[in-house]
N, CA, C and O atoms as CSV, one atom per row, in Angstrom:
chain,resi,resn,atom,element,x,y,z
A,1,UNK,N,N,17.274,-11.616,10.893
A,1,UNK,CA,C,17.412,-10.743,9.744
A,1,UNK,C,C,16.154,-10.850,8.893
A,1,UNK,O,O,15.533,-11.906,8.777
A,2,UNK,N,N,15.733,-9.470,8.180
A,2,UNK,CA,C,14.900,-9.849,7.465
A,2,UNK,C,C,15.224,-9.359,5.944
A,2,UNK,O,O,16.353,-8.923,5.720
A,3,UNK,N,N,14.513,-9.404,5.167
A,3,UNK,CA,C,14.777,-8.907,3.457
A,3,UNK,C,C,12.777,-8.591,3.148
A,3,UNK,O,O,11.734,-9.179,3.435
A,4,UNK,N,N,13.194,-7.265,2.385
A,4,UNK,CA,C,12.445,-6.864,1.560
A,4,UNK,C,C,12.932,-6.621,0.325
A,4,UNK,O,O,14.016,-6.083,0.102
A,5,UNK,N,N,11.932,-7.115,-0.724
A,5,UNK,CA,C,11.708,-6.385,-1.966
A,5,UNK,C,C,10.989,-5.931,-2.648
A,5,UNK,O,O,9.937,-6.550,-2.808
A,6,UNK,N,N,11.183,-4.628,-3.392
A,6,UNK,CA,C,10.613,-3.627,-3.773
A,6,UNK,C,C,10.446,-4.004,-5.434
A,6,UNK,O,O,11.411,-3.742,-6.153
A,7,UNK,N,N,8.955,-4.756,-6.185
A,7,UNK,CA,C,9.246,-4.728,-7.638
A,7,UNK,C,C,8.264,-3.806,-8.124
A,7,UNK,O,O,7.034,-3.855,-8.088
A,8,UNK,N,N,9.148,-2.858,-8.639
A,8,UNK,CA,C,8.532,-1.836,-9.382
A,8,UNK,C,C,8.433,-1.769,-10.639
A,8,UNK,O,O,8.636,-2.842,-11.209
A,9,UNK,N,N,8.112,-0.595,-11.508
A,9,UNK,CA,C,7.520,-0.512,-12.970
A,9,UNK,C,C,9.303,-0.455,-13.823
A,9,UNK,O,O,9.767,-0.733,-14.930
A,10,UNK,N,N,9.758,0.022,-12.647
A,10,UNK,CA,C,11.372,0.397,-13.547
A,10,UNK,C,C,12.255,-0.246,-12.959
A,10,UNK,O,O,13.122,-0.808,-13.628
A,11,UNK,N,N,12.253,-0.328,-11.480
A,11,UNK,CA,C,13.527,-1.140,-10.929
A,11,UNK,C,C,13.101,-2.060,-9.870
A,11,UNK,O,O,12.076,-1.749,-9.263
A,12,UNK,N,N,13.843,-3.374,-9.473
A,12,UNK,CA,C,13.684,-3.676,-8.481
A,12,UNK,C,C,14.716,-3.542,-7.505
A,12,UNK,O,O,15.869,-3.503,-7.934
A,13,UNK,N,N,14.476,-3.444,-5.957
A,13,UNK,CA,C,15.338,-3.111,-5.278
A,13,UNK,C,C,15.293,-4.617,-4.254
A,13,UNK,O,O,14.383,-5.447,-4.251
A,14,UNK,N,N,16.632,-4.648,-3.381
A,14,UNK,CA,C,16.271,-5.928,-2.465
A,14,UNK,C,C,16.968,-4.763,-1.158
A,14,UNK,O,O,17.765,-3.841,-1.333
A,15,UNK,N,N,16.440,-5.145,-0.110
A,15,UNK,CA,C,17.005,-4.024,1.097
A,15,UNK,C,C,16.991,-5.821,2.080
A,15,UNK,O,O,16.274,-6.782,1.800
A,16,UNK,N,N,17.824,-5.746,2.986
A,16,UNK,CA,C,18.500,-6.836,3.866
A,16,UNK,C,C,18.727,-6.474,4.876
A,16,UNK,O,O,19.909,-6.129,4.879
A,17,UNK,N,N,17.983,-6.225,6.462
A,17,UNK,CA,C,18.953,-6.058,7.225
A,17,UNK,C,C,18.345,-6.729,8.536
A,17,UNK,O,O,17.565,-7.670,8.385
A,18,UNK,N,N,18.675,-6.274,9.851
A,18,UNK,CA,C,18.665,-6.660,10.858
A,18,UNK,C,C,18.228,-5.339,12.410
A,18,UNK,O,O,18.798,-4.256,12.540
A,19,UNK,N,N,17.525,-5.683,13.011
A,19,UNK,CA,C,16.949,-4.941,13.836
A,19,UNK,C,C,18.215,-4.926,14.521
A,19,UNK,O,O,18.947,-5.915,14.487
A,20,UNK,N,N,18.696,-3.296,15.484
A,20,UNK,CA,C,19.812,-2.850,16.215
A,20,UNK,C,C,18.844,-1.498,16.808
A,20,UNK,O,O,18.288,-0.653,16.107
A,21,UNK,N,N,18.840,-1.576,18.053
A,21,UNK,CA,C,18.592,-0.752,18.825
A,21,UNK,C,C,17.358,0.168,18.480
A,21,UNK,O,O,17.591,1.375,18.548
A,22,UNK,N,N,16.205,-0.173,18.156
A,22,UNK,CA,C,15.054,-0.284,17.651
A,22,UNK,C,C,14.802,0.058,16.234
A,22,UNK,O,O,13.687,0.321,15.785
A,23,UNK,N,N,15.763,0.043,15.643
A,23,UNK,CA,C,15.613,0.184,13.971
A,23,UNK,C,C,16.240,-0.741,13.024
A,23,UNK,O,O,16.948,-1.603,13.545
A,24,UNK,N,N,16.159,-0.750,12.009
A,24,UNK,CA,C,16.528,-1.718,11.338
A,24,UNK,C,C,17.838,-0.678,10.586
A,24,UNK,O,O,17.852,0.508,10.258
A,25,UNK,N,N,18.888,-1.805,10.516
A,25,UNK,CA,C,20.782,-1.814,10.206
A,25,UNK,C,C,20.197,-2.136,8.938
A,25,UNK,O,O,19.214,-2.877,8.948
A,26,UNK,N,N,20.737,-1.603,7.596
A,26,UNK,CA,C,20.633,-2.377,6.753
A,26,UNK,C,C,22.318,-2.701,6.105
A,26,UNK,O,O,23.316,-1.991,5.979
A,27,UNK,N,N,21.985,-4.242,5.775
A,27,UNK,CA,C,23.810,-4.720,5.563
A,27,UNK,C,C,23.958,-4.591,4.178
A,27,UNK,O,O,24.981,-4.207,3.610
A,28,UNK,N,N,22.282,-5.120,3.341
A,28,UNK,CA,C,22.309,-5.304,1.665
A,28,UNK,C,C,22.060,-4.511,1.405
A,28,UNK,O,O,21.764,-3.725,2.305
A,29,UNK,N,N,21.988,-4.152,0.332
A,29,UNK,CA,C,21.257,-3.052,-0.900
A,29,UNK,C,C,21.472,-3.384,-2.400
A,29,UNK,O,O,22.503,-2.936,-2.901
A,30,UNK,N,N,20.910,-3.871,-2.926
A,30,UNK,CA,C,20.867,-3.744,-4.179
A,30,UNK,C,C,19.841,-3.099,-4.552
A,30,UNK,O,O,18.744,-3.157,-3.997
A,31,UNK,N,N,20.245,-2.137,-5.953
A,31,UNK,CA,C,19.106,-2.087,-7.152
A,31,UNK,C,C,19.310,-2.412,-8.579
A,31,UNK,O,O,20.397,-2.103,-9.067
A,32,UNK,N,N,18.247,-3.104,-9.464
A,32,UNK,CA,C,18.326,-3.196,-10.746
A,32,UNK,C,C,17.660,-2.824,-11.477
A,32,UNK,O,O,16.646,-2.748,-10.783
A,33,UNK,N,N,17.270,-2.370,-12.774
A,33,UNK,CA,C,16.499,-1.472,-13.627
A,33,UNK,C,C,16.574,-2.575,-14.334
A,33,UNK,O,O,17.548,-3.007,-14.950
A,34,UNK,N,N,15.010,-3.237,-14.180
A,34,UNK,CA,C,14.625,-3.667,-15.542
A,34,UNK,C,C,13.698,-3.953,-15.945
A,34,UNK,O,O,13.367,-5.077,-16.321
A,35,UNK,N,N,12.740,-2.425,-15.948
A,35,UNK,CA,C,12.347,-1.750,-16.747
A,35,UNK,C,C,10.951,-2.496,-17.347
A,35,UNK,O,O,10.485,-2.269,-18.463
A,36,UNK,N,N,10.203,-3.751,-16.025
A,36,UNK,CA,C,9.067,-4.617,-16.153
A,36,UNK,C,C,8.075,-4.042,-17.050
A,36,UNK,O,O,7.588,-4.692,-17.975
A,37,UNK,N,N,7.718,-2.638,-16.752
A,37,UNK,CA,C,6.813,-1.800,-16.992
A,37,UNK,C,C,6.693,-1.396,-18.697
A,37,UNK,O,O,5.689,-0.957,-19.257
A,38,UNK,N,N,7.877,-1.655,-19.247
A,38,UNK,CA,C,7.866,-0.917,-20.715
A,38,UNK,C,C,6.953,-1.555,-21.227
A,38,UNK,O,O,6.603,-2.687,-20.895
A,39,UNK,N,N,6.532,-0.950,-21.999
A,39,UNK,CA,C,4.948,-1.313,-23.425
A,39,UNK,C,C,4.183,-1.419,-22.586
A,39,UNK,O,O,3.059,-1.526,-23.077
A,40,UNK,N,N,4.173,-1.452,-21.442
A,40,UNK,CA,C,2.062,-1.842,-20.822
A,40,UNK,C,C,1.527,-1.565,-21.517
A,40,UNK,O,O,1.127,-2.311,-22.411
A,41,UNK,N,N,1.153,0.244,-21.363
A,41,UNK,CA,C,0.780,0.830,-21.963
A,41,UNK,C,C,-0.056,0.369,-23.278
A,41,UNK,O,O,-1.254,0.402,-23.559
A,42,UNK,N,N,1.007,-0.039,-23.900
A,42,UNK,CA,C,0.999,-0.165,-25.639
A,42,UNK,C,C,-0.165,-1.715,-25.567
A,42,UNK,O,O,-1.347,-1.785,-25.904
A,43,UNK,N,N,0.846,-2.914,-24.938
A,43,UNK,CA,C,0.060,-4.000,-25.055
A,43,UNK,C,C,-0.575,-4.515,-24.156
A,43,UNK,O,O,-1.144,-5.540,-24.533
A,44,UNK,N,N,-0.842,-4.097,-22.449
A,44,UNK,CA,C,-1.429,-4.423,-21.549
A,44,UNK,C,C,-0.518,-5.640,-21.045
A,44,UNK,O,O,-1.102,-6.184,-20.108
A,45,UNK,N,N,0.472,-6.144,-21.275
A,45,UNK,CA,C,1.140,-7.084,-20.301
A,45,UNK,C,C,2.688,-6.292,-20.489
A,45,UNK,O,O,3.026,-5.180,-20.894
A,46,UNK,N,N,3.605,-7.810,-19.833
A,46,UNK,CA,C,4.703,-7.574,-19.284
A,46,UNK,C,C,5.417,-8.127,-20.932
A,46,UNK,O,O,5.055,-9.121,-21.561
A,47,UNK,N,N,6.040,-7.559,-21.159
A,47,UNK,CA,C,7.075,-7.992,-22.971
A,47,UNK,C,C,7.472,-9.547,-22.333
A,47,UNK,O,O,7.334,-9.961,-21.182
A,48,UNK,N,N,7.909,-10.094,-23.306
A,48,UNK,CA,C,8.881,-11.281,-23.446
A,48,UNK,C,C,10.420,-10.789,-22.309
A,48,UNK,O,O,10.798,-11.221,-21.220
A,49,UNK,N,N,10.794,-10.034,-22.959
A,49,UNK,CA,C,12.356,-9.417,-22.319
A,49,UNK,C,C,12.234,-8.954,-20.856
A,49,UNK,O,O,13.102,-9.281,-20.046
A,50,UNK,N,N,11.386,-8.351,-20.570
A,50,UNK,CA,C,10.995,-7.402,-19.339
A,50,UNK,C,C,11.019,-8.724,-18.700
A,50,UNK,O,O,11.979,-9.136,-18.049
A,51,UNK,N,N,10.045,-9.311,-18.886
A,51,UNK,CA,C,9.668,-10.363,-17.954
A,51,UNK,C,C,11.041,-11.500,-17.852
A,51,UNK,O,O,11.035,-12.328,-16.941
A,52,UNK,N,N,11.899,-11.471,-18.598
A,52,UNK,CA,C,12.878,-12.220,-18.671
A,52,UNK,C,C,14.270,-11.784,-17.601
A,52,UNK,O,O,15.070,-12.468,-16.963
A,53,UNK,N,N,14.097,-10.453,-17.767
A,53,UNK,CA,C,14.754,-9.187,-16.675
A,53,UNK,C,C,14.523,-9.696,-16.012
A,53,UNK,O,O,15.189,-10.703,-15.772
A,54,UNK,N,N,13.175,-9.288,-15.081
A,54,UNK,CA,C,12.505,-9.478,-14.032
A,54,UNK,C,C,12.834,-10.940,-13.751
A,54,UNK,O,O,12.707,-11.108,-12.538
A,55,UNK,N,N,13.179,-11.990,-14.315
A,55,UNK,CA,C,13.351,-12.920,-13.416
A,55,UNK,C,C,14.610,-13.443,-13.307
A,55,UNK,O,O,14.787,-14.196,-12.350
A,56,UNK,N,N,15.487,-13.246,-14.008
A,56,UNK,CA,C,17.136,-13.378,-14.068
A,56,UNK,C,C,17.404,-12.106,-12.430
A,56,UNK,O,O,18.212,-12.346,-11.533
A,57,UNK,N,N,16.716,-11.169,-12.468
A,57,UNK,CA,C,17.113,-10.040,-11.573
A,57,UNK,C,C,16.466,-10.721,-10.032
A,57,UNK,O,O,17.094,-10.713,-8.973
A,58,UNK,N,N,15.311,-11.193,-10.192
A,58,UNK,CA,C,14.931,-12.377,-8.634
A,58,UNK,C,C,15.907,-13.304,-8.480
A,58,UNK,O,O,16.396,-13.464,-7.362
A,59,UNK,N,N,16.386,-14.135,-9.687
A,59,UNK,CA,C,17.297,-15.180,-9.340
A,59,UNK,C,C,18.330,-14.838,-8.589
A,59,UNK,O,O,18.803,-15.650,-7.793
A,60,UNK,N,N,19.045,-13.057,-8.789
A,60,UNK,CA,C,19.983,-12.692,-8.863
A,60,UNK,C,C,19.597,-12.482,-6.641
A,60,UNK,O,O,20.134,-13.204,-5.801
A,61,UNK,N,N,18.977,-11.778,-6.444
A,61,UNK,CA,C,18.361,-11.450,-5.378
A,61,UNK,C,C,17.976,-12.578,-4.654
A,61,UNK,O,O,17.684,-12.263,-3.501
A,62,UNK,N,N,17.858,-13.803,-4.886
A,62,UNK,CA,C,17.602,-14.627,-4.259
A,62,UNK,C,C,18.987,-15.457,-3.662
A,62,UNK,O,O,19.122,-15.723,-2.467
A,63,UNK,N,N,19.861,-15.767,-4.591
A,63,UNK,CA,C,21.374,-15.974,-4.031
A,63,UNK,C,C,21.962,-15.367,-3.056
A,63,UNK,O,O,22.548,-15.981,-2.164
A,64,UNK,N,N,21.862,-13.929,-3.120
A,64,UNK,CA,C,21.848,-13.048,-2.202
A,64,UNK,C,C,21.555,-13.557,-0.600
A,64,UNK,O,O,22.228,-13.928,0.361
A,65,UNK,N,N,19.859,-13.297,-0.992
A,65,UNK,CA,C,19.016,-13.964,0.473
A,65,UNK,C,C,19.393,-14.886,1.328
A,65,UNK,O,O,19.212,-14.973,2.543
A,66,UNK,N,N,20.257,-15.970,0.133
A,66,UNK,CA,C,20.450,-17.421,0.725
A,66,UNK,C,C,21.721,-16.901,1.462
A,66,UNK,O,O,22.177,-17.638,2.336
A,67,UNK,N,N,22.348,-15.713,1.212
A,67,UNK,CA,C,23.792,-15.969,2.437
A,67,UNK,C,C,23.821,-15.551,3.630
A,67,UNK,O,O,24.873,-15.353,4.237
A,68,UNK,N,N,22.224,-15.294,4.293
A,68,UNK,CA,C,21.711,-14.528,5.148
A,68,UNK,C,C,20.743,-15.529,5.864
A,68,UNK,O,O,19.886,-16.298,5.429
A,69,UNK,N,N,21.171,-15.252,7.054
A,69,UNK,CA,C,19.984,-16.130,8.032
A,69,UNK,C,C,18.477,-15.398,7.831
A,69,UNK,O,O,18.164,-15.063,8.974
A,70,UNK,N,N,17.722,-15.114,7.187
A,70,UNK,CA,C,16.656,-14.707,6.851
A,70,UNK,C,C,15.198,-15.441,7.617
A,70,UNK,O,O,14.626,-16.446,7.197
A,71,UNK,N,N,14.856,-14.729,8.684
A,71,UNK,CA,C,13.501,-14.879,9.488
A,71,UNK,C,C,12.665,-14.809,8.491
A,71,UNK,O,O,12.002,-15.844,8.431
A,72,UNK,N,N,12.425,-14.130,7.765
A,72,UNK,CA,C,11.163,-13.779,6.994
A,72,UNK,C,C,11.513,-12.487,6.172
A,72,UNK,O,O,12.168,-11.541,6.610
A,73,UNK,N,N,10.827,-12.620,4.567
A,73,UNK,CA,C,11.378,-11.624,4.060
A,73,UNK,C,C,9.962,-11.049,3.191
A,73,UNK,O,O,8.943,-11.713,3.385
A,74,UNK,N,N,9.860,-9.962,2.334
A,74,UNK,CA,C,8.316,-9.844,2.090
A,74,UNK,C,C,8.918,-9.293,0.624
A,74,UNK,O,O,10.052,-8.822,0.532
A,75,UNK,N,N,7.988,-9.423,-0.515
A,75,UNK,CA,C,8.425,-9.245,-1.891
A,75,UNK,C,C,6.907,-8.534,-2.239
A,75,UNK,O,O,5.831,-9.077,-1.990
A,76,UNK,N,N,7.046,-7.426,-2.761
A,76,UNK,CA,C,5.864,-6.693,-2.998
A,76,UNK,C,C,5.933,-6.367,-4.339
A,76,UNK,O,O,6.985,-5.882,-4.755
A,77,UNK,N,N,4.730,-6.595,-5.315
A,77,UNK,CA,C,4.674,-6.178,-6.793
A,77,UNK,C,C,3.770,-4.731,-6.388
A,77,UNK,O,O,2.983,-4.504,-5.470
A,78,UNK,N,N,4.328,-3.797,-7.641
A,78,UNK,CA,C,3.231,-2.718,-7.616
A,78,UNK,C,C,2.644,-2.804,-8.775
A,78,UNK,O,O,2.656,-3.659,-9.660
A,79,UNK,N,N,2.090,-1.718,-8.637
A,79,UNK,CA,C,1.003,-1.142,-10.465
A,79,UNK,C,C,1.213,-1.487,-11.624
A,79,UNK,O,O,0.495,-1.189,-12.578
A,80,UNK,N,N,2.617,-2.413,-11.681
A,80,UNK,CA,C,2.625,-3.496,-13.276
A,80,UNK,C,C,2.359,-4.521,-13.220
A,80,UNK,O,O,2.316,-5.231,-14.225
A,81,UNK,N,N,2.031,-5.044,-11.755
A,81,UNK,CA,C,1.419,-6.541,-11.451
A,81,UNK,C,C,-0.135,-6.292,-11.065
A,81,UNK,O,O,-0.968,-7.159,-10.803
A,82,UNK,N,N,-0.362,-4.494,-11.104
A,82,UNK,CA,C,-2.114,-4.780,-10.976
A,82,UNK,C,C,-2.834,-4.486,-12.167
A,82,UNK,O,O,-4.060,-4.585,-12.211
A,83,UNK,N,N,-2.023,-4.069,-13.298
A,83,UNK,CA,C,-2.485,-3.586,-14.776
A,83,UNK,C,C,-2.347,-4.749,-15.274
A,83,UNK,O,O,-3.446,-5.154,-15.654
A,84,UNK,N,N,-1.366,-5.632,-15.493
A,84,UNK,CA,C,-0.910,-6.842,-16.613
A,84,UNK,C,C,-1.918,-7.826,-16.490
A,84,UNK,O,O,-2.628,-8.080,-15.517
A,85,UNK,N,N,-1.882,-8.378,-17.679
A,85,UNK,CA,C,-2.310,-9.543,-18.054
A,85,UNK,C,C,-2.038,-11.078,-17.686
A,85,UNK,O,O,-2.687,-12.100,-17.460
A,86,UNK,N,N,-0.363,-10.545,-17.775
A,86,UNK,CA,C,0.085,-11.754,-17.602
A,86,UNK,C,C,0.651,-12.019,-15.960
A,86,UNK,O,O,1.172,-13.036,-15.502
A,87,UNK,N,N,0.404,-10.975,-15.414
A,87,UNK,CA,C,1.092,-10.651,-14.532
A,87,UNK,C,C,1.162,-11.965,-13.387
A,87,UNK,O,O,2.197,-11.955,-12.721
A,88,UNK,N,N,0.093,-13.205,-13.046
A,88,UNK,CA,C,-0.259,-14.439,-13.011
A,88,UNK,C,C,1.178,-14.770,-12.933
A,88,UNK,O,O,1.913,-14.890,-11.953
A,89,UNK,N,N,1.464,-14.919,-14.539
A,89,UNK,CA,C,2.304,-16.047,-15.257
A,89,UNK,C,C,3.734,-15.510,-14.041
A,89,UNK,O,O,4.245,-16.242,-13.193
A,90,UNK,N,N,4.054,-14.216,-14.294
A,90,UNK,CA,C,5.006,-13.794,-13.698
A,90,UNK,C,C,5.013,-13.844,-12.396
A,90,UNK,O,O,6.073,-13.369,-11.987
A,91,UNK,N,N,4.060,-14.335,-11.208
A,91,UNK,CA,C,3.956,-14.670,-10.101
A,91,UNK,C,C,4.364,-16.065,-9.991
A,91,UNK,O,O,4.953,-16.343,-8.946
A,92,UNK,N,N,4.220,-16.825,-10.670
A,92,UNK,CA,C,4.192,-18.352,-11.175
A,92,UNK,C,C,5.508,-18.657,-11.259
A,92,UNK,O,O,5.868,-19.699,-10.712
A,93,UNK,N,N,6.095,-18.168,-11.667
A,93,UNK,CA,C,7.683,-18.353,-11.938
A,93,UNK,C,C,8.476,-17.605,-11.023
A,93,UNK,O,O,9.583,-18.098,-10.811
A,94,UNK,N,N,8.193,-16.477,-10.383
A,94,UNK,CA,C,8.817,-16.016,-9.238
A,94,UNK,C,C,9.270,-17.387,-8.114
A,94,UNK,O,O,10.259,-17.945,-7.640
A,95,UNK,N,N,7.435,-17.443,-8.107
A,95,UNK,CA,C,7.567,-18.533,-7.336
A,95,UNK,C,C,8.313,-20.062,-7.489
A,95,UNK,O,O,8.671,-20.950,-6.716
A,96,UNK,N,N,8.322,-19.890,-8.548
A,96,UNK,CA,C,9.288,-21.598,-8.877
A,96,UNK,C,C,11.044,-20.995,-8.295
A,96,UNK,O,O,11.984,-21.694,-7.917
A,97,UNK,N,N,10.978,-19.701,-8.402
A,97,UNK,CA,C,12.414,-19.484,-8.012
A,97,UNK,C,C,12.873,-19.588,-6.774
A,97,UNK,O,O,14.003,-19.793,-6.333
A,98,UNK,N,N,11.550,-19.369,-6.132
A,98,UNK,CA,C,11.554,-19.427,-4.408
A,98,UNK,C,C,10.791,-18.112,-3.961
A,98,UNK,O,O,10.333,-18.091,-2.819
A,99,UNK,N,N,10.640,-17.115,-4.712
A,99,UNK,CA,C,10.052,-15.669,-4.227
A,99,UNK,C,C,8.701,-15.504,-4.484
A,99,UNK,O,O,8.075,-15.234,-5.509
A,100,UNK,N,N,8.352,-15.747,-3.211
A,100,UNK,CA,C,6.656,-15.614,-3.279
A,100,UNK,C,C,6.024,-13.929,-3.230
A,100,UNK,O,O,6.161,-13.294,-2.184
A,101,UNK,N,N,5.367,-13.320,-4.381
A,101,UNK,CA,C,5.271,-12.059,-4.042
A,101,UNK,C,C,3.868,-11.935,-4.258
A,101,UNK,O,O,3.095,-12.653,-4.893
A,102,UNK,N,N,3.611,-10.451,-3.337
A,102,UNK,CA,C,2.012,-10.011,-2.692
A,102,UNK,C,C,1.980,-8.557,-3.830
A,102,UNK,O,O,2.743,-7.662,-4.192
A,103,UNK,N,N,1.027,-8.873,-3.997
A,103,UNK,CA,C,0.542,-7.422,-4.824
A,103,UNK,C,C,0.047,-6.516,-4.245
A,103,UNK,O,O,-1.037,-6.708,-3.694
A,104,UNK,N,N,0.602,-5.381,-4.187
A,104,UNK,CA,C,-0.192,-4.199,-2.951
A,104,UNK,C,C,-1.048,-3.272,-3.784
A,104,UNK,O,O,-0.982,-3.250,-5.013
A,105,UNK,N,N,-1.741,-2.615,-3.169
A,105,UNK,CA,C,-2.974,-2.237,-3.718
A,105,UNK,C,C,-1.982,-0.356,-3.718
A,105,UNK,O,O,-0.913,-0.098,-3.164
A,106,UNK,N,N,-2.677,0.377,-4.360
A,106,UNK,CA,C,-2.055,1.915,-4.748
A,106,UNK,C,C,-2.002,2.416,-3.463
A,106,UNK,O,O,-1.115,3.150,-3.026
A,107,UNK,N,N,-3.032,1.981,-2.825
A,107,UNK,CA,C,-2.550,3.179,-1.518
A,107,UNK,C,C,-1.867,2.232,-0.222
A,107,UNK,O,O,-1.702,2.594,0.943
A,108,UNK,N,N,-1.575,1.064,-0.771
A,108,UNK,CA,C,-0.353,0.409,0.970
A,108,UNK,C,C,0.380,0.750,-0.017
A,108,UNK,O,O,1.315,0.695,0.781
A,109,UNK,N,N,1.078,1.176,-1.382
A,109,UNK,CA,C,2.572,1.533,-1.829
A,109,UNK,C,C,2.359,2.919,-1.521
A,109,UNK,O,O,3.424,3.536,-1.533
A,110,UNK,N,N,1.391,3.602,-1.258
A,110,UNK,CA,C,1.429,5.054,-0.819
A,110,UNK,C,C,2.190,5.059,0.215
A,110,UNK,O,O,3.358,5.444,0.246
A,111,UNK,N,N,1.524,4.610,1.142
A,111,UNK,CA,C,1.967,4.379,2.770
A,111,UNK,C,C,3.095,3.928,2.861
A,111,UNK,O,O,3.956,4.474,3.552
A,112,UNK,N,N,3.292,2.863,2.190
A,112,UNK,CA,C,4.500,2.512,2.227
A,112,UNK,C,C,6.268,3.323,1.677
A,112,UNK,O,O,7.458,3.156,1.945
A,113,UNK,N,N,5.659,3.965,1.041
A,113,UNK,CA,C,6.398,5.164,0.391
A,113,UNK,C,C,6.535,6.316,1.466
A,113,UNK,O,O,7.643,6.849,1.410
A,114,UNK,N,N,5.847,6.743,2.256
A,114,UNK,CA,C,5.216,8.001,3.283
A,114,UNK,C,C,6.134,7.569,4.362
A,114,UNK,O,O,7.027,8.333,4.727
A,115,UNK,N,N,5.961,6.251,4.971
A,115,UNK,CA,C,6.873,5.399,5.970
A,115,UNK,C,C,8.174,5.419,5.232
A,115,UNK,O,O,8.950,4.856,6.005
A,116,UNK,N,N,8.746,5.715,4.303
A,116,UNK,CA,C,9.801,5.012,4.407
A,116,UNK,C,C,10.456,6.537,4.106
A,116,UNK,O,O,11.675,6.687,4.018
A,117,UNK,N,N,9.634,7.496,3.980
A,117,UNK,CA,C,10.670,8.694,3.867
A,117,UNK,C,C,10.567,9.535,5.270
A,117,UNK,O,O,11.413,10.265,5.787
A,118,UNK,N,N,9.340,9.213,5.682
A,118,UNK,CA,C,9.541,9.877,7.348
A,118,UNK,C,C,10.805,9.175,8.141
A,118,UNK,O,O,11.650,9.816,8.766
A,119,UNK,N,N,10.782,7.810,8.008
A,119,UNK,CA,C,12.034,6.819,8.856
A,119,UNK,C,C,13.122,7.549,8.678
A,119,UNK,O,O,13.877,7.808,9.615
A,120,UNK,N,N,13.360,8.039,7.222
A,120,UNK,CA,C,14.954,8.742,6.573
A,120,UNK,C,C,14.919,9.741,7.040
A,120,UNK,O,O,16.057,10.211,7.054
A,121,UNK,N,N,13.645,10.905,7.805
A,121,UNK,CA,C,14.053,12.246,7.980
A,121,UNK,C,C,14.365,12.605,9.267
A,121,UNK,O,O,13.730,12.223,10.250
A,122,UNK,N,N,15.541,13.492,9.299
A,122,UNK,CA,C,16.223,13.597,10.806
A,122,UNK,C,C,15.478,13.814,12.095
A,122,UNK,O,O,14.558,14.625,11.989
A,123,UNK,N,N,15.635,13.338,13.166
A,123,UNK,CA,C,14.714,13.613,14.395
A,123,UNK,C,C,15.043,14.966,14.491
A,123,UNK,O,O,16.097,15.554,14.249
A,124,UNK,N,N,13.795,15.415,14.943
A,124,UNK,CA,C,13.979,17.236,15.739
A,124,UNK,C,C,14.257,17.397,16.831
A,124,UNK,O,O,13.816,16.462,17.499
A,125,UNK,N,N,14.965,18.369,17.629
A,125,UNK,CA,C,14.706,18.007,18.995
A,125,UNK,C,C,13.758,18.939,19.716
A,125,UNK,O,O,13.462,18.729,20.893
């Protein structure tokens, strides 16, 4: 089995599943809104609260993980972990939780976005 997660500017998502007949089953799904991204803008990092979200919402996702035989799972920050300041600090503490996450650059979340809506669209015949 594997697990991905998706941390975005507004929500994070955790997707869980297991390869079946050359695609991946998915068993989990969660999403949570919280909303990392508010004030950048304004102050160039992640708020007090956001960032407090953001890690009550990994803790939450990580319990999860643990009830799953998990091969390998991949945790991806986007465009509020390549703008912030603090964004470091918030890798730092992911990681004390157990979730080690990779920062992707604008265009592998392109791709990665492109892949994941071709996978969803019906075969032709």
């Amino acid at each position: 089995m594997h697990a991905c997660i998706d941390l975005g500017s507004n929500s994070f998502h955790l997707l869980i599943g297991e390869w079946q007949q050359g695609r991946i089953e998915i068993v989990e799904r969660l999403s949570e809104k919280v909303q990392l991204g508010e004030n950048v803008r304004h102050g160039g990092e992640i708020s007090p609260a956001a960032f407090e979200r953001g890690l009550n919402c990994l803790r939450r996702f990580k319990l999860l993980m643990l009830q799953y035989p998990l091969k390998q799972y991949w945790a991806l920050g986007t465009n509020t972990f390549r703008v912030t300041s603090n964004a470091e600090a918030f890798l730092a503490a992911s990681s004390e939780i157990g979730i080690d996450i990779s920062i992707i650059t604008g265009v592998q979340e392109a791709v990665l976005i492109y892949a994941g809506v071709i996978t969803d669209l019906p075969m032709s015949e």
